[in-house]
N, C-alpha and C positions, 0 to 999 in steps of 0.2 A: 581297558578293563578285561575286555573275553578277546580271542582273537582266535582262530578255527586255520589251519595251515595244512592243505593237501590232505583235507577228510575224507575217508570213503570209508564205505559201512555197507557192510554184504552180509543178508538174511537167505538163511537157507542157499548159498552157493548165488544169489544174485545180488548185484550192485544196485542199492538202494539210495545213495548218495557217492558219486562218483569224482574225488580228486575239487570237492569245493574250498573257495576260500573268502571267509569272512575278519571283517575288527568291529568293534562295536569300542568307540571310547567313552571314557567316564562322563557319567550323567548324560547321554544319549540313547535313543529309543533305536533300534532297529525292528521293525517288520517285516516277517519272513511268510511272503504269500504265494500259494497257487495251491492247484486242485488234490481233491482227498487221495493220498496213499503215495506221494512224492517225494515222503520224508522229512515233512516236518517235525513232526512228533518224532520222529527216531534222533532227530537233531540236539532238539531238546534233550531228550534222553541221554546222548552221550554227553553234553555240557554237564548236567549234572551227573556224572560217572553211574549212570542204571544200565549204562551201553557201552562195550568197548565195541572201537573204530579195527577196522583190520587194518586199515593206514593213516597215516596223518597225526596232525598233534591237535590238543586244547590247552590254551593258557590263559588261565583265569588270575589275574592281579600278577602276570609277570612267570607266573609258575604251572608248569607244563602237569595235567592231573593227568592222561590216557594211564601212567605208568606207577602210579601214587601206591602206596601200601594202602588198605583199608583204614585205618586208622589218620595215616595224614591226609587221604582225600575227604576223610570227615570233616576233618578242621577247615578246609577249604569250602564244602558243600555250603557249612557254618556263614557263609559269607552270600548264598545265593540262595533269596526264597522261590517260592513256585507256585502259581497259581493254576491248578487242573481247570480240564473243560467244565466238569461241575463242581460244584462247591467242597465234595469231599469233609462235610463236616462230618464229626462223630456224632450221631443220632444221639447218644445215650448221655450227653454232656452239654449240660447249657452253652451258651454263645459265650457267659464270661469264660467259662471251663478251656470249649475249644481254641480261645485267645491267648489264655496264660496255658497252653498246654507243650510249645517250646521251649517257655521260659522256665518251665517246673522243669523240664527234659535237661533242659543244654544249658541252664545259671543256677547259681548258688542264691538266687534275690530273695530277699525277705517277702513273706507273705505281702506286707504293707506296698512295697517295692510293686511287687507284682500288677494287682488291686489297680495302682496308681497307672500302670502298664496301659492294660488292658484299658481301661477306662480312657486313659487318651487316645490308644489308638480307637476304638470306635468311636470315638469324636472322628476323629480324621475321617473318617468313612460315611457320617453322616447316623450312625447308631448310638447313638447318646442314649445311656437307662435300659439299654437291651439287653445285658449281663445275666439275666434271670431268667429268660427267655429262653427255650427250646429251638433246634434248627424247626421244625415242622411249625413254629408259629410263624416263622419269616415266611414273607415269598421269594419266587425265583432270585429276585434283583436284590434283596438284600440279604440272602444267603451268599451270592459270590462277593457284597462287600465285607460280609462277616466275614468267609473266607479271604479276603485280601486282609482284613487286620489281622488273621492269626498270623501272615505271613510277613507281615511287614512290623510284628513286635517282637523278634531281636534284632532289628534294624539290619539286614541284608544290604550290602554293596551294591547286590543285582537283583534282577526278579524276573523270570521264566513266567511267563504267561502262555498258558496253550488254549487259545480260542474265548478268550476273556468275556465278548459278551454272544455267546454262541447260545441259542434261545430265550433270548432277551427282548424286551418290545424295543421299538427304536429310542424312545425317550429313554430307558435303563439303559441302553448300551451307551446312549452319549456320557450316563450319569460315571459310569465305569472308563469310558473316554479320561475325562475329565479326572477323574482319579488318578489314573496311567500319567495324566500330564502333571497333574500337583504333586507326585511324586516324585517327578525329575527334578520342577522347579524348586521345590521346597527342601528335596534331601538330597538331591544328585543322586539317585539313585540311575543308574544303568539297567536298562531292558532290553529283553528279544521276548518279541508279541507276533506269535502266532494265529493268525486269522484268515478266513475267505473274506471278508467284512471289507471293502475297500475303501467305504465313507472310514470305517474305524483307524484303518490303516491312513488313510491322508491324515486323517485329525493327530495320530498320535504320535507317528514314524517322523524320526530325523532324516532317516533312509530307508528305503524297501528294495528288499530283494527277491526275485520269485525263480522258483525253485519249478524244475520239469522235468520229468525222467532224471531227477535224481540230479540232475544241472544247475548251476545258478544259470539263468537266460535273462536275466535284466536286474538291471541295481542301480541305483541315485536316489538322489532328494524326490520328495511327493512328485514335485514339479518335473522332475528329468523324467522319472517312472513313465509320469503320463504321454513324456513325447517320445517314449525308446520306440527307435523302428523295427524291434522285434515283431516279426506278427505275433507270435507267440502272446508275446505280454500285453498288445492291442486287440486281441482274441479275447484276451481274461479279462481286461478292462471293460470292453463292449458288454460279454456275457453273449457274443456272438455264437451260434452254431455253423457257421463256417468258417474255415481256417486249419490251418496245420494238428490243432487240437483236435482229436476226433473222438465223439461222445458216443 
């Protein structure tokens, strides 16, 4: 489904992603973890073309975007939704509003069509009846599930999570967990979930890769993760203050 070939990505004359290479296949989770400013977010950012790479390629369902006109990287975009660190809802638009607010954008659906959209997918999220409702009457935890149905109703192939349950109590973030994974099982949906969170990351991750000065330095199943002999990656595991990582 994504597949990342000899990326590197230079900010300001520096290598902020250095010659990485990733696959993520269909209806699989990949987690992509390690510490703040190593280029996760910049990652994200090129898969959905908001970033060109100075080298390398992205191929989303087959077809290489780095080099897309604007217009055919839309239609592609069209196929991958995104979940920000916060909720990113529009204030000034109820919760049914900000749900149907792609489908008004990017389909020709009939009001009824829509209506019927929205309304299932907050079911799926566990928002049933909240259509009327303002983001400011949600809390934290069910503003990022509002935010995941607006995202997940034009049915995306893929789904960009950047730090999914990042200020969230522990019980919310399992609840977001749990969403991340009924989402693969239910729709084969494909993911790269960006988090520090490593309970979130075991729970959700097919694979984990973590990401250091701009390196991948470890990647496998939950289970390989936990036994790479990187010290690096047994540094970030622990949450130790000694080791090769220097705070």
């Amino acid at each position: 489904m994504i597949a990342i070939k000899n990326l590197t990505v230079r900010l300001s004359g520096r290598e902020v992603i250095k010659n990485i290479n990733l696959e993520i296949a269909k209806g699989k989770t990949l987690v992509v973890m390690g510490l703040s400013g190593v280029g996760k977010s910049t990652l994200l950012r090129c898969i959905i073309g908001l970033m060109k790479p100075a080298e390398g390629a992205i191929y989303i369902g087959g077809k290489e975007i780095t080099r897309l006109s604007y217009s055919d990287l839309d239609k592609v975009r069209k196929k991958i939704g995104m979940v920000f660190q916060s909720p990113a809802l529009f204030d000034s638009l109820t919760i049914g509003e900000n749900v149907a607010f792609g489908l008004r954008e990017h389909t020709n659906f009939p009001e009824e069509e829509i209506q019927r959209i929205v309304a299932e997918k907050l079911a799926i999220v566990d928002l049933e009846g909240k259509e009327n409702l303002m983001p400011s009457q949600l809390s934290g935890g069910m503003q990022k599930r509002a935010s995941l149905a607006r995202t997940i109703a034009t049915n995306p192939e893929g789904i960009l999570y950047d730090e999914p349950t990042s200020g969230l109590d522990p019980i919310m973030s399992n609840v977001i967990n749990q969403l991340i994974n009924n989402l693969k099982e239910q729709f084969g949906v494909t993911s790269i979930v960006v988090t520090h969170d490593l309970e979130s990351a075991f729970m959700v991750g097919d694979e984990i890769a973590m990401l250091y000065q701009g390196e991948i330095v470890g990647k496998g199943s939950p289970q390989e993760f936990k036994r790479s002999t990187s010290p690096i990656v047994q540094q970030f595991i622990q949450g130790s203050i000694q080791g090769p990582i220097k705070v």
